[in-house]
C-alpha positions in Angstrom: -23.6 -6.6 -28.8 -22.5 -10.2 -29.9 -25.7 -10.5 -31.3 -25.4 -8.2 -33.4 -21.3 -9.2 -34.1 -19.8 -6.2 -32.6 -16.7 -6.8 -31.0 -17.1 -10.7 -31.6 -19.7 -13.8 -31.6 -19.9 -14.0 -27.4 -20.3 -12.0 -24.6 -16.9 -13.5 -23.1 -15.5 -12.5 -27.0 -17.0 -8.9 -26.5 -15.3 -8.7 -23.1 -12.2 -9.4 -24.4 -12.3 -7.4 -27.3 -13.8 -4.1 -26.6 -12.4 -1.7 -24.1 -14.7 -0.5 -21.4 -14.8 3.0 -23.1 -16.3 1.1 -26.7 -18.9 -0.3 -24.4 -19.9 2.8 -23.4 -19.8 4.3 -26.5 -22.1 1.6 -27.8 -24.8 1.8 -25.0 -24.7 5.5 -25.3 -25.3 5.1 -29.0 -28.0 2.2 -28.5 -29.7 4.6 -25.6 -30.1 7.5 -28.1 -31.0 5.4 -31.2 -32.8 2.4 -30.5 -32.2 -1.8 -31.3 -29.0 -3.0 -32.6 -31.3 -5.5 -34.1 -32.0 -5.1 -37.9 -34.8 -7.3 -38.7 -36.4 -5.2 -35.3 -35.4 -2.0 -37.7 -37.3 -3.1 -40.2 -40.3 -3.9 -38.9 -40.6 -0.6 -37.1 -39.7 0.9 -40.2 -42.5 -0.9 -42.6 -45.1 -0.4 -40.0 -44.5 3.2 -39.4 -44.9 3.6 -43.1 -47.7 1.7 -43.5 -49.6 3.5 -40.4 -48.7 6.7 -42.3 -50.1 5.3 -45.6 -53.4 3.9 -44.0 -53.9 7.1 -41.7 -53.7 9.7 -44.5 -56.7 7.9 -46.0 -59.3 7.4 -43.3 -60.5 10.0 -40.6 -58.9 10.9 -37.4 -61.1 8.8 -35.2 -59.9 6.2 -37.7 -56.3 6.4 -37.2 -54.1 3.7 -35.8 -51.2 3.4 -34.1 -47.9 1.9 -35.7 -47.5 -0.6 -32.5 -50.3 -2.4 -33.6 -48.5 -3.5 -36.6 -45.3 -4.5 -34.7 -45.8 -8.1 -33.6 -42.5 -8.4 -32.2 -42.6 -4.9 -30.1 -44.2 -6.0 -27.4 -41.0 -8.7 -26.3 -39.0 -9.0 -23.4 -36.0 -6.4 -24.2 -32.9 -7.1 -21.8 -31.3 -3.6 -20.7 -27.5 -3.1 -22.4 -26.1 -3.6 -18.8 -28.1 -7.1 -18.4 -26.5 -8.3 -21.9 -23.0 -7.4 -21.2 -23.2 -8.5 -17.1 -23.1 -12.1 -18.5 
């Protein structure tokens, strides 16, 4: 969440700023939708459209999967719980 500048810069800022119930709100809402992280966003969003684009013009056996255009999806993700037990 600091990361991302929600309830401050740090994890010790987070802490103090954000009641336990705002954490929870925020790891329900990051449970349901996804990354926090907008560049992360982005690049899931550009290489779902251009999977679409490329897939509507070759044949099935053809088609790719959107993964393979996201460099960055395959990282080390750290659960909610493990960024906020700091």
């Amino acid at each position: 969440m600091a990361m991302n500048g929600i309830g401050g810069n740090t994890i010790q800022q987070v802490k103090c700023n954000m009641t336990l119930r705002e954490i929870r709100q925020w790891a329900a809402y990051r449970n349901r939708r996804g990354s926090l992280n907008v560049g992360r966003r982005v690049e899931q969003a550009a290489a779902n459209t251009a999977a679409f684009h490329y897939n509507t013009k070759v044949k099935e056996e053809h088609h790719i999967d959107p993964l393979v255009l996201m460099p960055h999806e395959d990282d080390v993700f750290e659960t909610f719980e493990e960024q906020v037990s700091d």
